[in-house]
C-alpha positions in Angstrom: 0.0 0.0 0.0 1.2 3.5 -1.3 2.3 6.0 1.8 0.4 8.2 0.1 -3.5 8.7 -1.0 -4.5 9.6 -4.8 -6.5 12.9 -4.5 -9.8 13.5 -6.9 -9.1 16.3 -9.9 -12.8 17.4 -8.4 -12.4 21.6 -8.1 -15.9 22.1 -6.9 -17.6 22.8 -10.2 -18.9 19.6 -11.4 -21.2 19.8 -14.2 -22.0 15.8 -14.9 -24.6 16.7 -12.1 -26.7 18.0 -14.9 -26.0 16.0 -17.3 -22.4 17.3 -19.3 -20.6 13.8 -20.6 -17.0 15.7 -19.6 -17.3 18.1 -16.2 -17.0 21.5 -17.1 -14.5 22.2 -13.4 -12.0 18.5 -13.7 -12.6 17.9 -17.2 -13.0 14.3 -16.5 -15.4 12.0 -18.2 -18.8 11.5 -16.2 -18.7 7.8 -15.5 -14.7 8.5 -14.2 -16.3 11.0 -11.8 -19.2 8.6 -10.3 -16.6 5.6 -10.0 -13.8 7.5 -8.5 -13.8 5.8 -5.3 -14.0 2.5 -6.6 -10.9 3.1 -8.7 -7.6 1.5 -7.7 -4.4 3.8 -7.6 -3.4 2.5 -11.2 -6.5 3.4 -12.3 -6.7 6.8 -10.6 -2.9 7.6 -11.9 -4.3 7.0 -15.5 -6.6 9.6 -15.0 -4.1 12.1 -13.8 -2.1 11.0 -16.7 -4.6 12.0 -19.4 -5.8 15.3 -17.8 -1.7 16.2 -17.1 -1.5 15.5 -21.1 -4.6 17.5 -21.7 -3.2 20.7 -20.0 0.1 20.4 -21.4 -1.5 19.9 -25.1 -3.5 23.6 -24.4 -1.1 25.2 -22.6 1.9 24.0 -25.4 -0.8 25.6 -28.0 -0.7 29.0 -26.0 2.5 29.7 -24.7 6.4 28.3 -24.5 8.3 28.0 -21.6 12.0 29.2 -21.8 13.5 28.7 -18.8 11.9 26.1 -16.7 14.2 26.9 -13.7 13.2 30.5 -13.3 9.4 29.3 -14.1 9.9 27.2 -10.8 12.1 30.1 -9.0 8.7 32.0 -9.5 7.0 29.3 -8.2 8.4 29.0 -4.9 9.2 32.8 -4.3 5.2 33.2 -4.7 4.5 29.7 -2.4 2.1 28.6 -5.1 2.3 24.8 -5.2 3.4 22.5 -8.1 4.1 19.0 -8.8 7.9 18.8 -9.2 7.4 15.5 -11.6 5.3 17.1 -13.8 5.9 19.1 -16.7 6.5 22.5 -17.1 3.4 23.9 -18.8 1.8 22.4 -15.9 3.3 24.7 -13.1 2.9 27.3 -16.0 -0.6 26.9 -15.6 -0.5 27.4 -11.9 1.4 30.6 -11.7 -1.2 31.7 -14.4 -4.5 30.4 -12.7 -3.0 32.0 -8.8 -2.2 35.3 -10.8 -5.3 35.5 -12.1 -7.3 34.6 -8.5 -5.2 37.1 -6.8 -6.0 39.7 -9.6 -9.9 39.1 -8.7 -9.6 39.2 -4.9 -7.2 42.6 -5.5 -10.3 44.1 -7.8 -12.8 42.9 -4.9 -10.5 44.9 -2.6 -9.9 47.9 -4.5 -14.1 47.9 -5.3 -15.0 47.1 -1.5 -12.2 49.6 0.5 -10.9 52.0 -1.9 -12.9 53.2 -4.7 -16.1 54.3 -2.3 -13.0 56.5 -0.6 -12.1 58.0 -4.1 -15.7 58.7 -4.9 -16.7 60.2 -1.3 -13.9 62.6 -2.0 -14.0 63.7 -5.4 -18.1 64.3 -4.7 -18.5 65.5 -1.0 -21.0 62.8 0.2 
């Protein structure tokens, strides 16, 4: 027995719920989402294995990676976590998808605290 547990892909947006053949949040098929925790580890690795592949093949489409060092300089400066074993465009993907997050809860902020400050003073109220 591994020392270790396979996680699920799930991200809390699952979509087979109403009836979508691939979920819309994992991207995995609907019958590997209901049979999940009946898979064995070889079977749960294979699904890894196919969605890593599927997020290299879109990221590979969008963007190259130069420097794979510094990519994973970034990585660790900014505490965002990655998969050492896997490949590059996947931690690409992670610096990209935490930027972004921060970049919504900085606009939530800025829309919450600052800009009701900005207004209040350029209009008396």
């Amino acid at each position: 027995m591994p020392d270790y547990i396979i996680k699920t892909p799930c991200v809390g947006l699952c979509s087979t719920v109403y009836g979508d053949l691939v979920c819309r949040g994992c991207k995995r098929f609907h019958h590997e989402v209901i049979h999940w925790n009946g898979y064995n580890e070889d079977e749960k690795r294979a699904v890894w294995l196919r969605l890593e592949q599927l997020l290299v093949q879109v990221m590979t489409a969008k963007l190259e990676v130069f420097d794979a060092g510094k990519l994973r300089a970034q990585l660790t400066q900014r505490k965002i976590r990655f998969v050492p074993h896997q490949s590059e465009y996947c931690w690409a993907y992670q610096l990209i998808a935490r930027g972004a997050q921060f970049f919504l809860l900085s606009e939530a902020h800025y829309q919450r605290y600052i800009a009701p400050g900005f207004l209040k003073d350029a209009f008396g109220a």
